[in-house]
N, CA and C atoms as an extended XYZ file, in Angstrom:
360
Properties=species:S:1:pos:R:3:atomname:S:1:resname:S:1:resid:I:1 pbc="F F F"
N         0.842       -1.178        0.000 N   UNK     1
C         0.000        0.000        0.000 CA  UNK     1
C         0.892        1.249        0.000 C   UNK     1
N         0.819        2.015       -1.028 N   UNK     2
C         1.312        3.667       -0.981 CA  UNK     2
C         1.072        4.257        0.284 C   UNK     2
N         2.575        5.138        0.712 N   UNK     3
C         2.453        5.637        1.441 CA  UNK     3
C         1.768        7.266        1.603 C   UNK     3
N         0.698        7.326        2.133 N   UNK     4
C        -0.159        8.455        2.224 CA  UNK     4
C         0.885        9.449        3.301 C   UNK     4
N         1.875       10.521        2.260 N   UNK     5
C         2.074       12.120        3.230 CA  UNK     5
C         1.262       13.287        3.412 C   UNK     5
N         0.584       13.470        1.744 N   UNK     6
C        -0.709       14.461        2.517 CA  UNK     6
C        -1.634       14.256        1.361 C   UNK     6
N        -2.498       15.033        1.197 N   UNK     7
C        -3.697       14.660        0.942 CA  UNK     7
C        -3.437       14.356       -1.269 C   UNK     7
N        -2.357       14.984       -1.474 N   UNK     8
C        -2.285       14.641       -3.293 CA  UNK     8
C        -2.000       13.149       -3.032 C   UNK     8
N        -2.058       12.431       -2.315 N   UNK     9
C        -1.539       10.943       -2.425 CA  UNK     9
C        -2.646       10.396       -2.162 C   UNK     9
N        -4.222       10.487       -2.287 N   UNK    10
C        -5.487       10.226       -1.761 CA  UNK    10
C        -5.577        9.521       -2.929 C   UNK    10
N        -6.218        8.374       -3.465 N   UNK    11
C        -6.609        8.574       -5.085 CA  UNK    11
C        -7.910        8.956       -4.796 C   UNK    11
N        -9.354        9.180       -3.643 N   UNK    12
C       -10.143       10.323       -4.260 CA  UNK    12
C        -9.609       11.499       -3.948 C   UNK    12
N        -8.849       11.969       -3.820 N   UNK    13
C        -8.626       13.626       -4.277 CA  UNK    13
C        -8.373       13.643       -5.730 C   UNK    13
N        -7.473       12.858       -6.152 N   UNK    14
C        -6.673       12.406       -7.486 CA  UNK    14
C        -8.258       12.218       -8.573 C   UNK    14
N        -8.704       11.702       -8.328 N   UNK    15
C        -9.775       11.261       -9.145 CA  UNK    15
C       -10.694       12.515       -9.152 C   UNK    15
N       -11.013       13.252       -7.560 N   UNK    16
C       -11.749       14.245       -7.727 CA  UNK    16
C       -11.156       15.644       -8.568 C   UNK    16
N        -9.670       15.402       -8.528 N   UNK    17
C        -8.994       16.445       -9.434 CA  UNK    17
C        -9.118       16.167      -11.300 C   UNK    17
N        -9.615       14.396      -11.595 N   UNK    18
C        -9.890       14.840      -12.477 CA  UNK    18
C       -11.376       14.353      -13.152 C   UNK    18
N       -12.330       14.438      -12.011 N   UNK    19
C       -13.741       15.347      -12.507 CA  UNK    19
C       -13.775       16.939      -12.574 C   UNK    19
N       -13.003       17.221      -12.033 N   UNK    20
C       -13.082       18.799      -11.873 CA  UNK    20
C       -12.313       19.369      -13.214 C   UNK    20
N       -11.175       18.554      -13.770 N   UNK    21
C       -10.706       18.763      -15.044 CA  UNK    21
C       -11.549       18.059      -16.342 C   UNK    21
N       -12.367       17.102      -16.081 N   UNK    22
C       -13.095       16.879      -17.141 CA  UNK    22
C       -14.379       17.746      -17.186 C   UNK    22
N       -14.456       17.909      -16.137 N   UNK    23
C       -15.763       18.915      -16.210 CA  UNK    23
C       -15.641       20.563      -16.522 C   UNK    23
N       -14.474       20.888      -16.705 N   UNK    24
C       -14.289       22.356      -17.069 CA  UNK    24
C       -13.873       21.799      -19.133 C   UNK    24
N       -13.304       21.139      -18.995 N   UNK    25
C       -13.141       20.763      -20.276 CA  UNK    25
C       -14.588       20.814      -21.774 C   UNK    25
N       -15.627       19.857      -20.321 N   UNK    26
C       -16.592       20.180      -20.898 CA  UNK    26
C       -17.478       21.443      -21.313 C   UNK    26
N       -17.536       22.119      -20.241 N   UNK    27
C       -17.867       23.373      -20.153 CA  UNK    27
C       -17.265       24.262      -21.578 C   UNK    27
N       -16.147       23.801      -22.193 N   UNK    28
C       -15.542       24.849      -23.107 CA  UNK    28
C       -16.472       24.920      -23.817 C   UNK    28
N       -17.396       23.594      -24.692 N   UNK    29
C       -17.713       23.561      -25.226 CA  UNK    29
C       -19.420       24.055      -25.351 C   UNK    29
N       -19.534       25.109      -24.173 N   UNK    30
C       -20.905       25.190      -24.128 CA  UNK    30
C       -21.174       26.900      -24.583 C   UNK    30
N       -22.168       26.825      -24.750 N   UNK    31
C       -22.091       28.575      -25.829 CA  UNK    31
C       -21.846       29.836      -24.733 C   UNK    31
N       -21.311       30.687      -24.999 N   UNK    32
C       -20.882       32.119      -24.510 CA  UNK    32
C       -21.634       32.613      -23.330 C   UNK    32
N       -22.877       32.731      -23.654 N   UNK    33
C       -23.863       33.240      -22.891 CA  UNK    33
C       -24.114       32.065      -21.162 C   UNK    33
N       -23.641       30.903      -21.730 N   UNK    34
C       -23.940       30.371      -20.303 CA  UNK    34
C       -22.582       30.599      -19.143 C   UNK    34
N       -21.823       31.692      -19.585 N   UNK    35
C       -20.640       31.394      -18.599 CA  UNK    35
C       -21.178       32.048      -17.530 C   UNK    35
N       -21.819       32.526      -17.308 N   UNK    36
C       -22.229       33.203      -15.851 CA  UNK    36
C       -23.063       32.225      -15.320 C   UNK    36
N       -23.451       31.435      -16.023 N   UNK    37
C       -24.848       30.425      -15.572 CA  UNK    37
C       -24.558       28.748      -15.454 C   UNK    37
N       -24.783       27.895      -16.163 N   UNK    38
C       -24.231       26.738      -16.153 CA  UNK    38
C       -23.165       26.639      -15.821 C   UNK    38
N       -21.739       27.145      -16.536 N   UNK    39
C       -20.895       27.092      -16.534 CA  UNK    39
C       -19.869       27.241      -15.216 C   UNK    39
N       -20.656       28.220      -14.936 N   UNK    40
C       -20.089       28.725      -13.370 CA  UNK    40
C       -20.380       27.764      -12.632 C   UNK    40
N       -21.963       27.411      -12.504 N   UNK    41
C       -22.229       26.551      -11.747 CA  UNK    41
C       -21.617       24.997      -11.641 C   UNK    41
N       -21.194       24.747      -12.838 N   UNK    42
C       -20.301       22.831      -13.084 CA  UNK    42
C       -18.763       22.950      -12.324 C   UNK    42
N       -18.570       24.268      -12.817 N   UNK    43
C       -17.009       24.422      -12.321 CA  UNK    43
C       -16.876       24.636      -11.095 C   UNK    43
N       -17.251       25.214      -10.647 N   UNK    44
C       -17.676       25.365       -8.650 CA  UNK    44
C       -17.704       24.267       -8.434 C   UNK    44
N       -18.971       23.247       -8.861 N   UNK    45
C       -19.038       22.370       -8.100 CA  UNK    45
C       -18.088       21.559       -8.200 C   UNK    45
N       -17.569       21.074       -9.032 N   UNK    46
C       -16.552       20.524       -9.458 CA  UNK    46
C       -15.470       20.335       -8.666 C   UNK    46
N       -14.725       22.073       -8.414 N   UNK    47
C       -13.738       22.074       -7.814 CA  UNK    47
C       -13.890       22.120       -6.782 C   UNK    47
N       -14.992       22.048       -5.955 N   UNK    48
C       -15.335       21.500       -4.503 CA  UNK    48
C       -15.105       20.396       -4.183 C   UNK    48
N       -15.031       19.320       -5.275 N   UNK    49
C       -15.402       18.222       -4.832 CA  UNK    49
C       -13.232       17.284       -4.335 C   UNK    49
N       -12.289       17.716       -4.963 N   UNK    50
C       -11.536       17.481       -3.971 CA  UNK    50
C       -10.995       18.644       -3.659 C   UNK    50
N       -11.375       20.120       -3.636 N   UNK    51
C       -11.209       20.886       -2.486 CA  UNK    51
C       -11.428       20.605       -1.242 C   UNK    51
N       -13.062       20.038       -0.802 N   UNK    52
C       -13.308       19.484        0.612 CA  UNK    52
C       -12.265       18.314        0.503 C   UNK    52
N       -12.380       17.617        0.025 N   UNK    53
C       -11.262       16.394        0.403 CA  UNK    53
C        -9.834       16.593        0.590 C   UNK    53
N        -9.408       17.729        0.389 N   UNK    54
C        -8.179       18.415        1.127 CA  UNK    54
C        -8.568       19.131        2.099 C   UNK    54
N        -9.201       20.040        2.492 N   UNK    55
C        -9.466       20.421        3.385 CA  UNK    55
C        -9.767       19.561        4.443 C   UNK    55
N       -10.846       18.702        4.633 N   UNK    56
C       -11.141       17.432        4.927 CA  UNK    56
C        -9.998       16.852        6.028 C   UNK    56
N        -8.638       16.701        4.596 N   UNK    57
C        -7.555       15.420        5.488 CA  UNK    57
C        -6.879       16.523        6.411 C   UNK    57
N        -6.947       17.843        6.090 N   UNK    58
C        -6.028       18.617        6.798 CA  UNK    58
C        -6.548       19.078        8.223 C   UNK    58
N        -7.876       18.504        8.379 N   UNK    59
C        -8.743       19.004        9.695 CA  UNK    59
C        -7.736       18.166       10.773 C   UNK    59
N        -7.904       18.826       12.052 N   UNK    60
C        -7.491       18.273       13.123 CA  UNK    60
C        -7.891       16.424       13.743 C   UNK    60
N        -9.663       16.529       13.351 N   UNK    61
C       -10.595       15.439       13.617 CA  UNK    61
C       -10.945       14.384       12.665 C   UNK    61
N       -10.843       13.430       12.927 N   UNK    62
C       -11.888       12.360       12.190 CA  UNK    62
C       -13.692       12.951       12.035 C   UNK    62
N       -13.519       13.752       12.913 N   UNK    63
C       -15.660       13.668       12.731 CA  UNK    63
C       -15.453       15.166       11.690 C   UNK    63
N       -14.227       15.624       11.862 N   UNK    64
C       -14.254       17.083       11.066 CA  UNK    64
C       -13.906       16.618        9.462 C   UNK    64
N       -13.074       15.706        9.462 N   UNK    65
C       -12.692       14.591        8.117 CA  UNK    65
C       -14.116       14.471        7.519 C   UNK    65
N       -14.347       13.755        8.401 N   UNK    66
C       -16.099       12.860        7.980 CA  UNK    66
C       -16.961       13.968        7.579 C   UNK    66
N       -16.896       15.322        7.743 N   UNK    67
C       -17.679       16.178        7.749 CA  UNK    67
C       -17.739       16.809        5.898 C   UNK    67
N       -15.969       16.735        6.151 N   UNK    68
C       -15.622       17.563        4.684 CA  UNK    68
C       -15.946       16.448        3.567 C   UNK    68
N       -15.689       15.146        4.028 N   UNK    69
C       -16.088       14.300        2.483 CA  UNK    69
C       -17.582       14.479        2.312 C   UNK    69
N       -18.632       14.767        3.184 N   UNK    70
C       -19.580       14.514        3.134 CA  UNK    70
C       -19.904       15.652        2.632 C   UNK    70
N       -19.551       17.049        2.461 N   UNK    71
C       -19.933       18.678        1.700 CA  UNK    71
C       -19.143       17.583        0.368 C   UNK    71
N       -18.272       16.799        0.248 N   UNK    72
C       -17.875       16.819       -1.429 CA  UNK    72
C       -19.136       15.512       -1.937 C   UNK    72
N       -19.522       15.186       -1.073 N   UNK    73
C       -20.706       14.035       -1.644 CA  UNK    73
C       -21.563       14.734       -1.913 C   UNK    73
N       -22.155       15.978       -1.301 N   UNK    74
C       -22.941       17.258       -1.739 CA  UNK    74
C       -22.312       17.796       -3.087 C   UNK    74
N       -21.609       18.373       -3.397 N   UNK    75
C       -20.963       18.494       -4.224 CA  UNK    75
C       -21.243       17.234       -5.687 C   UNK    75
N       -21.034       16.015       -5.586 N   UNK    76
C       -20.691       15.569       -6.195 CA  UNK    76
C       -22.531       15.372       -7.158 C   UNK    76
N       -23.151       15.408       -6.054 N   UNK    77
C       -24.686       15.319       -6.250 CA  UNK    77
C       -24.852       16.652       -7.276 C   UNK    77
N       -24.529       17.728       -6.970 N   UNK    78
C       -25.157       18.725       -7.682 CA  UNK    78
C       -24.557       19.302       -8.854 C   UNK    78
N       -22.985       18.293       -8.890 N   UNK    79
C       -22.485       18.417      -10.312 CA  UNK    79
C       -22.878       17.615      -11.230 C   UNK    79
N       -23.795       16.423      -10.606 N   UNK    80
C       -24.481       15.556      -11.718 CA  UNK    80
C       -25.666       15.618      -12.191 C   UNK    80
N       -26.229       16.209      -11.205 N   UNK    81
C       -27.458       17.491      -11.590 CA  UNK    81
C       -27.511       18.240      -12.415 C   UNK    81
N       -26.113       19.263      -12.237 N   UNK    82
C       -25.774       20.507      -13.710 CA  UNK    82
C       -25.559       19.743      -14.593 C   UNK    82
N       -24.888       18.629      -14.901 N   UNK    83
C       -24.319       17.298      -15.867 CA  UNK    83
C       -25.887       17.411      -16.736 C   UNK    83
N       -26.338       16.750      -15.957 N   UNK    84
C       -27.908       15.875      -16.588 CA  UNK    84
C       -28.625       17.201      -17.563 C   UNK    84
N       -28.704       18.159      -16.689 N   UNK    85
C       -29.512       19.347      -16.973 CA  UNK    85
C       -29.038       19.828      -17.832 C   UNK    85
N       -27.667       19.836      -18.256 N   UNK    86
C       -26.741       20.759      -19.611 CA  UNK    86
C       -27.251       19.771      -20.576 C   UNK    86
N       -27.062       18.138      -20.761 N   UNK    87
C       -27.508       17.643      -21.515 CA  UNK    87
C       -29.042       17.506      -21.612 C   UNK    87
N       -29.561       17.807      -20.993 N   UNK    88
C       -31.009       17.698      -21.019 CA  UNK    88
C       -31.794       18.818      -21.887 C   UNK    88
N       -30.942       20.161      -21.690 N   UNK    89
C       -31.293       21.031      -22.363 CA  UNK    89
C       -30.792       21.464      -23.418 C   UNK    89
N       -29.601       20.704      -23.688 N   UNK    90
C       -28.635       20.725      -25.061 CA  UNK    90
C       -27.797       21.726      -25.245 C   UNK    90
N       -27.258       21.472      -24.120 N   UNK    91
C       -25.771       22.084      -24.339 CA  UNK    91
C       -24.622       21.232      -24.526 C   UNK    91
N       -24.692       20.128      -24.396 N   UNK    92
C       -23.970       18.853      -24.800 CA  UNK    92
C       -24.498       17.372      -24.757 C   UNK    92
N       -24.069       16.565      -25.657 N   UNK    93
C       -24.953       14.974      -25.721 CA  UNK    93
C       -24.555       14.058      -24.464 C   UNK    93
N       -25.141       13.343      -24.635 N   UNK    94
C       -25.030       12.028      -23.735 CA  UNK    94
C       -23.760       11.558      -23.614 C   UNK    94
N       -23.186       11.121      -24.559 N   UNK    95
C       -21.851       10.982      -24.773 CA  UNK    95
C       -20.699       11.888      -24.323 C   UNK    95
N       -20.801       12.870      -24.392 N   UNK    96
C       -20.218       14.230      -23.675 CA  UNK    96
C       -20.319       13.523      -21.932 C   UNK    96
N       -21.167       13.597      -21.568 N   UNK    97
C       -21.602       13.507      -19.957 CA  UNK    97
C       -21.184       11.976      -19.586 C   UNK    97
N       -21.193       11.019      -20.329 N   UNK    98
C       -21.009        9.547      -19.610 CA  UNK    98
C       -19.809        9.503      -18.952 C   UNK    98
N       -18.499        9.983      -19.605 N   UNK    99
C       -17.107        9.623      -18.857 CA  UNK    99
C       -17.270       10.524      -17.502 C   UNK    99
N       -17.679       11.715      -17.708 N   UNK   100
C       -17.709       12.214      -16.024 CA  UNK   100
C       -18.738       11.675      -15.253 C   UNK   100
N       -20.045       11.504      -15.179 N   UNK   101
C       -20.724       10.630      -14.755 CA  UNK   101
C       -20.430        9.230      -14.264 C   UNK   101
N       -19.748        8.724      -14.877 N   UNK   102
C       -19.265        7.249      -14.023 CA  UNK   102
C       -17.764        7.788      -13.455 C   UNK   102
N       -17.107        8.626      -13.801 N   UNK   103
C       -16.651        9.027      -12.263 CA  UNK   103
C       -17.046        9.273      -11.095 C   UNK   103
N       -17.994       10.182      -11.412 N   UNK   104
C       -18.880       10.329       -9.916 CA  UNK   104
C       -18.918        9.722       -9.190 C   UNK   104
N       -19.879        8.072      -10.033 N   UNK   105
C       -20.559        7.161       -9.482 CA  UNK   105
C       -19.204        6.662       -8.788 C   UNK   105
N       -17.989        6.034       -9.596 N   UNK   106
C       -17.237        6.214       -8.709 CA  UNK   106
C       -16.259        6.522       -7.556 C   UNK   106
N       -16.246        8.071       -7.607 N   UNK   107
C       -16.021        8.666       -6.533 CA  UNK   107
C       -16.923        8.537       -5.313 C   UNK   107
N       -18.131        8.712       -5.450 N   UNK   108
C       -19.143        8.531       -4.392 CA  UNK   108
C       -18.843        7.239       -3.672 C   UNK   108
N       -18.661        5.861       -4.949 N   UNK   109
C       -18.410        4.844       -3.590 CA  UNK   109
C       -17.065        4.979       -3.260 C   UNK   109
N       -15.889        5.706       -3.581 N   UNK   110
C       -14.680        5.577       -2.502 CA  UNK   110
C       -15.077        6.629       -1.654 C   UNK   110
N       -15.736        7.578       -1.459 N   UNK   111
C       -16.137        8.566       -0.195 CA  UNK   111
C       -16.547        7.799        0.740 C   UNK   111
N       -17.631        6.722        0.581 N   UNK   112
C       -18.830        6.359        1.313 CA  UNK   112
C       -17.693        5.357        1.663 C   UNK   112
N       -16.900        4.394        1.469 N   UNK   113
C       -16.268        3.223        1.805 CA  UNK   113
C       -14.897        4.063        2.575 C   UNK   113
N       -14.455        5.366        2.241 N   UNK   114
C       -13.299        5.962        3.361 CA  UNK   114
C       -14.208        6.425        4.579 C   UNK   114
N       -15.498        6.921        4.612 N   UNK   115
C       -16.489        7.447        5.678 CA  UNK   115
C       -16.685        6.034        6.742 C   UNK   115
N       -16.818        4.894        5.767 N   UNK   116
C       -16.862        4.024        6.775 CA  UNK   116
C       -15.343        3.488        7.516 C   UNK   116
N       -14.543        3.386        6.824 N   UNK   117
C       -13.628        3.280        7.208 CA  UNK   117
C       -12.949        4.545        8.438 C   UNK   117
N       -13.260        5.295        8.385 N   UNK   118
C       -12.835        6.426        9.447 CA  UNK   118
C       -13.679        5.844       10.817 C   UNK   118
N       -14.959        5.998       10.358 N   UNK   119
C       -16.093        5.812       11.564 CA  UNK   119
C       -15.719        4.287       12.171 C   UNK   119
N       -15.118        3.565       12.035 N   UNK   120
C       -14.449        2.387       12.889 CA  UNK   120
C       -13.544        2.779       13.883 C   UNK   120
């Protein structure tokens, strides 16, 4: 097992660093007028999602740990929300959205399986 020194050695931070890069990627491709709107909104969430998970490992506590993955599971919810909704309203296809989308899905279960693992 890799030795964990701080939190870039997480692979979900690693992974959450690159939903947050596939998801701005996507965003290029969405028209002018939504950068104050969609756009803003994917990328925020995005980069929340291993922002809290650094913040998170750097807390003093385990229940303060447990606290920050759980704002990026928030996070991770409402970037798949903006996801669905950009394609829903056609700002990009299905195909566009699947590779970040099953990141999610998999980020969510390494959150939920490190949450349990802390809470032991």
């Amino acid at each position: 097992m890799p030795e964990i020194n701080d939190f870039k050695d997480l692979k979900i931070w690693t992974k959450g660093m690159d939903i947050a890069e596939k998801s701005y990627l996507l965003t290029k491709i969405f028209p002018k007028d939504e950068l104050y709107g969609m756009v803003q909104q994917i990328r925020r969430a995005s980069a929340s999602i291993p922002a809290n998970i650094a913040e998170g490992y750097g807390r003093r506590s385990t229940a303060e740990y447990i606290r920050f993955l759980n704002i990026a599971q928030g996070s991770i919810n409402e970037l798949e929300t903006h996801i669905i909704l950009s394609q829903r309203v056609g700002l990009c296809s299905q195909t566009n959205i699947e590779p970040i989308i099953s990141l999610l899905r998999e980020e969510n279960r390494m959150i939920i399986a490190l949450i349990k693992k802390l809470q032991q």
